[in-house]
C-alpha positions as CSV (number, residue, x, y, z in Angstrom):
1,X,147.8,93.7,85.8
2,X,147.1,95.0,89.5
3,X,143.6,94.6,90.3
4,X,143.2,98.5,90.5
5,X,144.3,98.4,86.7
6,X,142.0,96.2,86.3
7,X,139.2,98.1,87.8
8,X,139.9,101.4,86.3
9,X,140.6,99.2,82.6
10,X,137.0,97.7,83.3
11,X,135.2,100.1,84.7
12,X,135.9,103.9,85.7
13,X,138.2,104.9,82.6
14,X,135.2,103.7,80.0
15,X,132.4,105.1,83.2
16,X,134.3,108.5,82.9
17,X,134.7,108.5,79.4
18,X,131.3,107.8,79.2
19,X,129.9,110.4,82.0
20,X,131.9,113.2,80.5
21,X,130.6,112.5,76.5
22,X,127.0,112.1,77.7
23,X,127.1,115.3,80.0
24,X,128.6,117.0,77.1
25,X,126.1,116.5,74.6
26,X,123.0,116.4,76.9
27,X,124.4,119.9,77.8
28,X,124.2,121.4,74.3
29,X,120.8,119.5,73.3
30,X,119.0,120.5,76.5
31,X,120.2,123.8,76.4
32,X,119.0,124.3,72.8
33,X,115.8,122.1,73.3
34,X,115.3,124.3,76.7
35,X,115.9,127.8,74.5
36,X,113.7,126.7,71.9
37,X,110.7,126.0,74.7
38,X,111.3,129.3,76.0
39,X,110.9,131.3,72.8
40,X,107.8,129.4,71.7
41,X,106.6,129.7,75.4
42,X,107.2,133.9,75.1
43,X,106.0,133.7,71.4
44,X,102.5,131.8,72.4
45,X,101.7,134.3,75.2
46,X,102.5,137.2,72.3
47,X,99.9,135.5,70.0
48,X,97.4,134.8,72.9
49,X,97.5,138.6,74.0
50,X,97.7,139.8,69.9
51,X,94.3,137.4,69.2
52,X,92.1,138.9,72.4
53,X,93.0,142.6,70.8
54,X,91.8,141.3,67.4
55,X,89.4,139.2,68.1
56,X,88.4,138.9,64.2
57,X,91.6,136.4,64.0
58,X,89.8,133.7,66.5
59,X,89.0,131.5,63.3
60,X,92.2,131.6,62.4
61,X,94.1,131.0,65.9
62,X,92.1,128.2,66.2
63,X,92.7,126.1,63.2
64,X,96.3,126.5,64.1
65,X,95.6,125.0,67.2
66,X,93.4,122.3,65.6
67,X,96.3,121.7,63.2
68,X,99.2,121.5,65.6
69,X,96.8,119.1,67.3
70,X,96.2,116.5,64.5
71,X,100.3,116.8,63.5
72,X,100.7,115.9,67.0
73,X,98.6,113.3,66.9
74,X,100.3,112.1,63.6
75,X,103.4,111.8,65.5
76,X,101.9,109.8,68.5
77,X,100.6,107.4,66.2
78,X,104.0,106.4,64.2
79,X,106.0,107.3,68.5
80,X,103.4,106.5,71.1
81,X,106.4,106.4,73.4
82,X,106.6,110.4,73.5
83,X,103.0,110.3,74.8
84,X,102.7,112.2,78.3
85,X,105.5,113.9,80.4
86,X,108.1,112.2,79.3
87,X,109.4,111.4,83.2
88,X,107.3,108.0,83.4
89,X,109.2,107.1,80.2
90,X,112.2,107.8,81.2
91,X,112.3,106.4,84.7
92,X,110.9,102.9,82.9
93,X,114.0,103.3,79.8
94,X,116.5,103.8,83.2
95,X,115.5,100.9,85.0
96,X,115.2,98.4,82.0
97,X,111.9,98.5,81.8
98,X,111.0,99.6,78.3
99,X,113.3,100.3,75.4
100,X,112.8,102.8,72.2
101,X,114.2,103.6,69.5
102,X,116.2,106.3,70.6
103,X,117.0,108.6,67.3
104,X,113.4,108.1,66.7
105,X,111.8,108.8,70.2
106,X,114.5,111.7,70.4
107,X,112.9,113.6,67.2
108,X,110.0,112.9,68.3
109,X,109.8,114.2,71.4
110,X,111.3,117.5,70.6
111,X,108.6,118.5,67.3
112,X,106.1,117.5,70.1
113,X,107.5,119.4,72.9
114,X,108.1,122.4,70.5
115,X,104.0,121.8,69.6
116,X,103.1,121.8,73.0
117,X,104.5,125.4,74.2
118,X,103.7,126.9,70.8
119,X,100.1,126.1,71.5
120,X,100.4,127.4,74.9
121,X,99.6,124.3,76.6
122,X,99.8,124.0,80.7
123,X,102.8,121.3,80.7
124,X,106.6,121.5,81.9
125,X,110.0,121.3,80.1
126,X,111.7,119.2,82.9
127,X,109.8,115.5,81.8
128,X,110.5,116.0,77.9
129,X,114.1,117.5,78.7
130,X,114.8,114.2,81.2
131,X,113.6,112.1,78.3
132,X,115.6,114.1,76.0
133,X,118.9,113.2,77.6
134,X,118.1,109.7,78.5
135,X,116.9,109.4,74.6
136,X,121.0,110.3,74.0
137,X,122.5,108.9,76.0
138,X,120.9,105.4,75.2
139,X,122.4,106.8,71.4
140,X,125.7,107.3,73.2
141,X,125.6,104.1,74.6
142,X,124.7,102.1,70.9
143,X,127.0,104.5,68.9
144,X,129.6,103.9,70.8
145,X,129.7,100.6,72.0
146,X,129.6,100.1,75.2
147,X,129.7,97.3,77.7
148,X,125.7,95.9,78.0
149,X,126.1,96.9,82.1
150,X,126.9,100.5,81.8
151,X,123.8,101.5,79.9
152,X,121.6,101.7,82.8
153,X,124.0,103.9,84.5
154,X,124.5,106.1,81.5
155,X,120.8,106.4,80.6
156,X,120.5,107.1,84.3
157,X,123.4,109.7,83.6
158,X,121.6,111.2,80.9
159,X,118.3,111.9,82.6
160,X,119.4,113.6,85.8
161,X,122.0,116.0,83.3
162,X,118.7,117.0,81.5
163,X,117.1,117.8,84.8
164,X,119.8,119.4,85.9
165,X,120.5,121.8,83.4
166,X,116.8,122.3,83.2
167,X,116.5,123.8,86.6
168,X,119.9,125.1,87.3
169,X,119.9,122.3,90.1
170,X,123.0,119.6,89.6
171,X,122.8,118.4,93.1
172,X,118.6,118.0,93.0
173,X,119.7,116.2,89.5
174,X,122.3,113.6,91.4
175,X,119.8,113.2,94.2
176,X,116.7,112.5,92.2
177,X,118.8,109.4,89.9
178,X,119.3,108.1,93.5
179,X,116.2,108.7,95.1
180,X,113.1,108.5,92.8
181,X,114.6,106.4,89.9
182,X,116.8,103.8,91.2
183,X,115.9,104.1,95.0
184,X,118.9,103.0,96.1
185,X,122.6,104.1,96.7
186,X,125.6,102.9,94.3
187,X,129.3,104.0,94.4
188,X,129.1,103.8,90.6
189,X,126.1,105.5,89.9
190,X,126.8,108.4,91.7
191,X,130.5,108.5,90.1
192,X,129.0,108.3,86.7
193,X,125.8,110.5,87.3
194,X,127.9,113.0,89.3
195,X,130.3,113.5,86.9
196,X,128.0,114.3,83.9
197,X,125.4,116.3,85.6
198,X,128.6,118.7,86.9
199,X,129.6,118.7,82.6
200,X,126.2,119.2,81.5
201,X,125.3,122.0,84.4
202,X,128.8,123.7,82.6
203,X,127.8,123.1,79.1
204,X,124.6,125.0,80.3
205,X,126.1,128.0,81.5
206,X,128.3,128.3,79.0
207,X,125.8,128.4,76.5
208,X,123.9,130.8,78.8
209,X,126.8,133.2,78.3
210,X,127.3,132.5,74.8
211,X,123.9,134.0,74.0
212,X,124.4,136.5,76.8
213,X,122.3,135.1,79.3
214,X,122.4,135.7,82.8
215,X,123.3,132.8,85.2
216,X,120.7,132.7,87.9
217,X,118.4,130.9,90.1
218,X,115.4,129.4,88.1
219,X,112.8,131.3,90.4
220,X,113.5,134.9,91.6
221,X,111.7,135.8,94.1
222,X,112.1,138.9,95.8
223,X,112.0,138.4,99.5
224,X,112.4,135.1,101.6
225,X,112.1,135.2,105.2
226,X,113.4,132.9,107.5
227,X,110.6,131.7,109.6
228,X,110.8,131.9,113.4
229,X,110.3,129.4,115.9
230,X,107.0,131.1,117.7
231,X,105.5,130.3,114.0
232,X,106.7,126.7,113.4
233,X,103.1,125.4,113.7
234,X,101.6,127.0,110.5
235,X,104.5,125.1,108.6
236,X,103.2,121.9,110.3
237,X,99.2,122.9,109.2
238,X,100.6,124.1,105.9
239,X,102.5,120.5,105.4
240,X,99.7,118.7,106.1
241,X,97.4,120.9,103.8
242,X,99.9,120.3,101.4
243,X,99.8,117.0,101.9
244,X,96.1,116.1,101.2
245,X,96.3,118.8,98.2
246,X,98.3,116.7,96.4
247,X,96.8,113.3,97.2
248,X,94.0,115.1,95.9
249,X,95.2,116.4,92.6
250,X,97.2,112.5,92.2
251,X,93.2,111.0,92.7
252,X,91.8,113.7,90.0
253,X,94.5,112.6,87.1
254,X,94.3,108.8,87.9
255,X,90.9,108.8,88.0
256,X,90.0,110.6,84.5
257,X,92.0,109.0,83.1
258,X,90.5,106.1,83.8
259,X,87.1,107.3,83.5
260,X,88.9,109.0,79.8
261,X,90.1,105.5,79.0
262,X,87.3,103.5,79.6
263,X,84.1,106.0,77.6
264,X,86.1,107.4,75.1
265,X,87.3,104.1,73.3
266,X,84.5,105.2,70.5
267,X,86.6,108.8,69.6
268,X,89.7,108.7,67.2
269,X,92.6,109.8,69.3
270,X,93.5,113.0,67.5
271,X,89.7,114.2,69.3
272,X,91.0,113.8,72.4
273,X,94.1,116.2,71.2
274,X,92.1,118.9,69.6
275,X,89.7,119.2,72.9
276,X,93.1,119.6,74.6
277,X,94.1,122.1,72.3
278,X,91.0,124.2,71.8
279,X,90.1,124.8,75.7
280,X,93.8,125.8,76.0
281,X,92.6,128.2,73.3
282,X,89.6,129.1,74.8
283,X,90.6,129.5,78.5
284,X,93.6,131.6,77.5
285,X,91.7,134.1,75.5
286,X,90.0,134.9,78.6
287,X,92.8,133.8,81.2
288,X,96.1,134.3,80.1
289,X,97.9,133.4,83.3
290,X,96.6,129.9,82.8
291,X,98.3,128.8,79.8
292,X,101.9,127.7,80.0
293,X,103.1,125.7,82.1
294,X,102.7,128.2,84.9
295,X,106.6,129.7,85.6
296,X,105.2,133.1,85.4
297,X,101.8,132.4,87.0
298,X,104.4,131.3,90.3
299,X,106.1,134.4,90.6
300,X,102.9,136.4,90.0
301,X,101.8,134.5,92.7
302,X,104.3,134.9,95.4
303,X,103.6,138.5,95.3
304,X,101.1,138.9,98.4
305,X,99.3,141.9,95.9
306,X,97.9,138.6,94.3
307,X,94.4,138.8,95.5
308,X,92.5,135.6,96.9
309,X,89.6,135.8,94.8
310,X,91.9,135.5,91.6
311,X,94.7,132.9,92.9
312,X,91.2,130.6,94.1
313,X,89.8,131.5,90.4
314,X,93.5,130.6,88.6
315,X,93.9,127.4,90.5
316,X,90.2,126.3,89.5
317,X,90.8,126.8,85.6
318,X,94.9,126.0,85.8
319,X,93.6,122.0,87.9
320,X,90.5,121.7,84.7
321,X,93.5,122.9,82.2
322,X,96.1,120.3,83.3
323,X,93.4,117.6,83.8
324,X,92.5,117.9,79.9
325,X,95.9,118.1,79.1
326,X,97.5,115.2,80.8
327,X,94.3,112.6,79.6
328,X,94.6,113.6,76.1
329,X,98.3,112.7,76.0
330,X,100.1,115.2,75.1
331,X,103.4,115.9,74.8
332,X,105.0,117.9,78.1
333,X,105.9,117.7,81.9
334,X,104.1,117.8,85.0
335,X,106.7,118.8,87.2
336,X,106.1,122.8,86.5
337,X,102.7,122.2,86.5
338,X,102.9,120.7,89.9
339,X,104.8,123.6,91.1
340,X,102.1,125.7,90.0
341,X,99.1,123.7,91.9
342,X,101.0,124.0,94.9
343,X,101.9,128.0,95.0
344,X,98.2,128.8,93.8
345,X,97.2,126.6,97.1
346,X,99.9,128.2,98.9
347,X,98.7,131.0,98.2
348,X,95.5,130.5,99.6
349,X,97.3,129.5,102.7
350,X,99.5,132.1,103.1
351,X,96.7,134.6,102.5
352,X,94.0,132.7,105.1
353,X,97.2,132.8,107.6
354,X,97.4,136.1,107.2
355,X,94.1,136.6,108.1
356,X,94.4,134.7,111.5
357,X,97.5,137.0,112.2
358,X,100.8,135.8,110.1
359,X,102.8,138.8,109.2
360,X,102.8,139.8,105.4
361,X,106.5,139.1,105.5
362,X,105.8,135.3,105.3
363,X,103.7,134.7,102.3
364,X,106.1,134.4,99.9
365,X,107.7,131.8,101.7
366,X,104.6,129.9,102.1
367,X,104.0,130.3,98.4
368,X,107.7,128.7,98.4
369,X,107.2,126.1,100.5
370,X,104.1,124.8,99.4
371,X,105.5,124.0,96.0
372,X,108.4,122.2,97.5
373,X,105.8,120.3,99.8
374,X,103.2,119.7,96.7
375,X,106.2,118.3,94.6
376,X,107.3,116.3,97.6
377,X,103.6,114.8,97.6
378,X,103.4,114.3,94.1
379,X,106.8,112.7,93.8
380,X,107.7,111.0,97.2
381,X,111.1,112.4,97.5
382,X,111.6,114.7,100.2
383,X,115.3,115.3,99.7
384,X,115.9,115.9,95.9
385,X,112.9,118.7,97.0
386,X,114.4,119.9,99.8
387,X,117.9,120.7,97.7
388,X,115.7,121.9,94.7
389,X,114.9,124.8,96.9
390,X,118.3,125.3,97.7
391,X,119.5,125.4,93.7
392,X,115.9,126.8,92.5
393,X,116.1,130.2,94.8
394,X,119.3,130.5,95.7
395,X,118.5,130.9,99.3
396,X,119.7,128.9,102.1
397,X,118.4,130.2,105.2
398,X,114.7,128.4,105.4
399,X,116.4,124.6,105.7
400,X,114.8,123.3,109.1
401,X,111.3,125.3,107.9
402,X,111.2,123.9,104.5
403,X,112.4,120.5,105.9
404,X,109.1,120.5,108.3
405,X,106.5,121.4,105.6
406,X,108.1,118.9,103.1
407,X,108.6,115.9,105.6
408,X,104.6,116.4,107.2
409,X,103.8,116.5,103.3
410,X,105.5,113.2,102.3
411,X,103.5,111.8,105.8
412,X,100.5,112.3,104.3
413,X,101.0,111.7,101.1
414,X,102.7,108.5,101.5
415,X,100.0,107.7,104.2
416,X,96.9,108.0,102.3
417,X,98.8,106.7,98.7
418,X,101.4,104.7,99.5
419,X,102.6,104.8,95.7
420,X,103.7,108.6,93.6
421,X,102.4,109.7,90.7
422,X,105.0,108.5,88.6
423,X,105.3,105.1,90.2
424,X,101.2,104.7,88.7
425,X,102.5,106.1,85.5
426,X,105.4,103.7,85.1
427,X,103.1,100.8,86.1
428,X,100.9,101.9,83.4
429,X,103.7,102.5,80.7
430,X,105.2,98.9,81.5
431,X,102.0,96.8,81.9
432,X,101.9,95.5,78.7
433,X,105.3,94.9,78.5
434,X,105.9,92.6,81.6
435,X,106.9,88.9,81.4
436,X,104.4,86.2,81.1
437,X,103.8,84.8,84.7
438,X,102.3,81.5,83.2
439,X,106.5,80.8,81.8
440,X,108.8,78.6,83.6
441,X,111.0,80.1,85.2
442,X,115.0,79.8,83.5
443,X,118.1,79.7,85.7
444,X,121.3,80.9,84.5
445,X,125.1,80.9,86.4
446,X,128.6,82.6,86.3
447,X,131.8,82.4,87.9
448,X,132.9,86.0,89.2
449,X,136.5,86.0,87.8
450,X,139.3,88.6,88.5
451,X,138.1,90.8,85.4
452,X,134.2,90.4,86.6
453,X,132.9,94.1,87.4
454,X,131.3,91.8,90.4
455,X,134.7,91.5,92.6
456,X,134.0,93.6,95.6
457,X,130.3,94.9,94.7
458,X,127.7,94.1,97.1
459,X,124.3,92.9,95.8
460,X,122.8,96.2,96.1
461,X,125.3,97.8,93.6
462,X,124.3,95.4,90.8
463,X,121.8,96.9,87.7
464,X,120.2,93.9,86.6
465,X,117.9,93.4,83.5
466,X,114.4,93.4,84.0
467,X,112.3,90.4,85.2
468,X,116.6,88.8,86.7
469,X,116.8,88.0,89.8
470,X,120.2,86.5,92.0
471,X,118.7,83.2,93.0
472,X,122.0,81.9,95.1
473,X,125.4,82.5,95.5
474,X,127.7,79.8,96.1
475,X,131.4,80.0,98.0
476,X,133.9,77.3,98.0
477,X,131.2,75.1,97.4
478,X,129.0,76.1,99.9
479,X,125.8,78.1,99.5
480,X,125.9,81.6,101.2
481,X,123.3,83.6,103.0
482,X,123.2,86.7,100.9
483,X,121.5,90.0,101.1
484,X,122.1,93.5,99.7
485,X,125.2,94.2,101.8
486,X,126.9,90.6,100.6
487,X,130.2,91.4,98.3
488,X,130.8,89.5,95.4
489,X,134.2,87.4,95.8
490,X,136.3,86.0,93.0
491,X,135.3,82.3,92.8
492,X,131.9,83.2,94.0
493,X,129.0,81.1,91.5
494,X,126.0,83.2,90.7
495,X,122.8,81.3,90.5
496,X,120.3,83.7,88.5
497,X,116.8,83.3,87.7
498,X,115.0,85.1,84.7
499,X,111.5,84.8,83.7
500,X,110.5,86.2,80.0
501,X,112.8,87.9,79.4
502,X,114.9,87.2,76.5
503,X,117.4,84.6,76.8
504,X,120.0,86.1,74.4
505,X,120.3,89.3,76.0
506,X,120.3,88.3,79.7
507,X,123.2,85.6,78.5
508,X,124.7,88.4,76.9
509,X,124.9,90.8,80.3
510,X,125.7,87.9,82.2
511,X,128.7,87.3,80.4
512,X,129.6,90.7,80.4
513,X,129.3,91.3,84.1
514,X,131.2,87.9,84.6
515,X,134.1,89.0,82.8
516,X,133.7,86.3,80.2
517,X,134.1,86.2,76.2
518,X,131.1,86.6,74.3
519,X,132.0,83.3,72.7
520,X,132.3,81.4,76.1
521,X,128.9,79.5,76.5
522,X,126.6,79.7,79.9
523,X,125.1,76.8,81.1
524,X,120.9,77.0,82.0
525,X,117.8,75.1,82.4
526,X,114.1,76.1,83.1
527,X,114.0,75.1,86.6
528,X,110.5,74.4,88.3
């Protein structure tokens, strides 16, 4: 066999296969999932505005709310995994770092998801809809067998189609595997996640016309302008308010938590759901545009009618809201809510410009771009944020101007907390699950053969499990200098080092990615 047989035999006939199933079915369950939150999202706000006209049904809107809180907490107890948004999960499954049950975490995540809008509560679709895919595509991956390398690029596959079809955005979905889960570039990755975001973003639409949706962007705002040079220095201000804003709101969750975990070790956990739950309640009796996670509340807000007093009011009660939320644990996103932070303090922005002589015609695309620049902070990637605004409003004309408040965002942001949101929720999800530093470390080696998925990778390109490390690699009996650019060559003996991990499974990958029978043995020792 040719070695292009051999590649597409090995690796892109079973990677498309593999892209096109997951996008397939992360399509239909994220679309469903994503209809479902959208009803119970309508349907809370119904009950919310039905309970503050009869306000003789408080005692009995309240012990739902108590009750959907203790099934919830139920649920966490038997799936901890499907505490929180759901992206920290599902970044940690992608890279290795974690593994669930993934029938069991998949369940789980939608009842709790489904609890979460019903209740009104200020999270996001996009974290539970990531975990969502990745949760089946991991099935995909089990079900049907597949090769122990591809499952971080399908899982990977699967989260970025669930994000995708959640905003409308294929291209931010592509970008973000790339840039906030993997942070780096593969030829394979971006074959396989390409391909099944583009089938799962179809799959989505269709279904969108099935039920006679319309296909449109996921925010519509009315009027964008496109911002002329003479007024490129409020962007710059704007970035760097931005900037600080959501170093801020990164400090305020971190830190409560914290101060959550460490004083409330004497409280059953279900209390800390039911607090969640009731000041939802409370709060939304009284401010509606608060609950949810805040879709609406955005558009409202782009409207330069939206007075100051009440966008400074809303962002005060929406940052307490999604503080209580996020420390209790419960199920639902942050991205949304994120979005919402920064339009509330674009808002206040835009309007305080206006003051100091900004045309009216410009707030809404301060609103616009200081959600992009807020994400960017809260996230640490610029691109998949500058595309997002691209596929999220359908408007193209505001590039160089977005790109300026985004970039002096990230500055700041990275400046003054070097590490995202997420990366400090991953560390947290994984810290008990790390090797034991006090082991010795294991080496293990392979030949790269002609049917090794090695021959002509570079270093970079390579997935490996977590806590593996390529110690050496050896040509013609010679030990090489390598880096991330150094291709694999048939002949080439890989020295790998592992610590922790289990000793079956990185074996088994090692054989797999060597091109060698499972039977065939691998020769290690604990080294010093």
């Amino acid at each position: 066999m040719t070695k292009i047989g051999q590649r597409l035999k090995n690796e892109y006939l079973p990677a498309t296969v593999g892209a096109v199933t997951i996008g397939i079915i992360v399509g239909i369950v994220v679309a469903l999932f994503n209809m479902g939150l959208n009803f119970l999202s309508s349907t809370a706000v119904t009950i919310y505005t039905f309970t503050q006209e009869h306000l003789y049904l408080l005692p009995v809107f309240f012990a739902g709310l108590i009750l959907l809180a203790l099934i919830m907490a139920y649920i966490h107890k038997k799936h901890p995994q499907v505490r929180g948004g759901g992206m920290p999960q599902t970044i940690a499954l992608s890279k290795g770092e974690v593994k669930f049950k993934w029938y069991q975490v998949l369940w789980a995540n939608i009842v709790c998801s489904f609890m979460s809008f019903f209740a009104g509560l200020p999270v996001g679709a996009e974290g539970p809809s990531m975990f969502v895919g990745a949760s089946s595509a991991n099935g995909v991956w089990k079900t049907c067998k597949y090769r122990p390398f591809m499952r971080k690029y399908l899982i990977t596959a699967g989260a970025s189609s669930g994000l995708a079809a959640t905003f409308n955005a294929p291209l931010a979905g592509i970008l973000f595997a790339i840039e906030k889960i993997h942070r780096k570039f593969s030829p394979l990755l971006l074959y396989i996640v390409g391909i099944a975001v583009i089938c799962s973003t179809i799959i989505f639409h269709l279904l969108d016309l099935l039920f006679g949706r319309a296909i449109e962007p996921f925010f519509n705002f009315e009027f964008l302008s496109v911002f002329p040079f003479e007024y490129f220095w409020v962007l710059i201000i704007l970035g760097l308010v931005i900037g600080v804003s959501a170093v801020i709101f990164q400090l305020i969750l971190t830190k409560t938590q914290s101060f959550t975990d460490k004083h409330t070790k004497g409280f059953p956990y279900w209390f800390r759901l039911i607090c969640a739950f009731v000041l939802t309640g409370v709060i939304g009796i009284f401010f509606i545009d608060a609950i949810t996670g805040g879709r609406g509340l955005i558009e409202k807000v782009s409207s330069v009618d939206f007075s100051l007093q009440m966008i400074g009011i809303l962002l005060l009660i929406k940052l307490f809201l999604i503080t209580i939320c996020y420390n209790s644990g419960a199920t639902g996103g942050l991205f949304i809510p994120s979005l919402c932070i920064g339009a509330l303090v674009g808002g206040l922005c835009g309007h305080l410009f206006i003051q100091c002589g900004l045309p009216t015609e410009f707030y809404t695309t301060i609103v616009c771009f200081s959600m992009l620049g807020f994400l960017t902070g809260m996230t640490h990637a610029p691109m998949s944020s500058l595309v997002l605004l691209i596929e999220m409003t359908g408007f193209i004309g505001n590039l160089l101007s977005c790109g300026i408040v985004i970039m002096a965002a990230y500055a700041i942001a990275f400046i003054l907390r070097p590490k995202s949101l997420y990366e400090e929720q991953v560390d947290r999800l994984v810290k008990n699950t790390g090797y034991d530093e006090s082991e010795p470390a294991k080496t293990k080696h392979i030949e790269v053969t002609d049917k090794s998925v090695l021959v002509n990778k570079r270093v970079s390109d390579i997935f490996l499990p977590q806590s593996v490390a390529i110690s050496s690699i050896t040509r013609n009996d010679k030990k090489i200098v390598s880096d991330s650019e150094t291709r694999f060559r048939v002949g080439d003996k890989v020295q790998f080092i592992y610590q922790g991990a289990c000793k079956e499974k990185v074996g088994m990958y090692l054989k797999d990615i060597a091109g060698k029978p499972k039977t065939e043995e691998i020769w290690d020792y604990e080294g010093p």
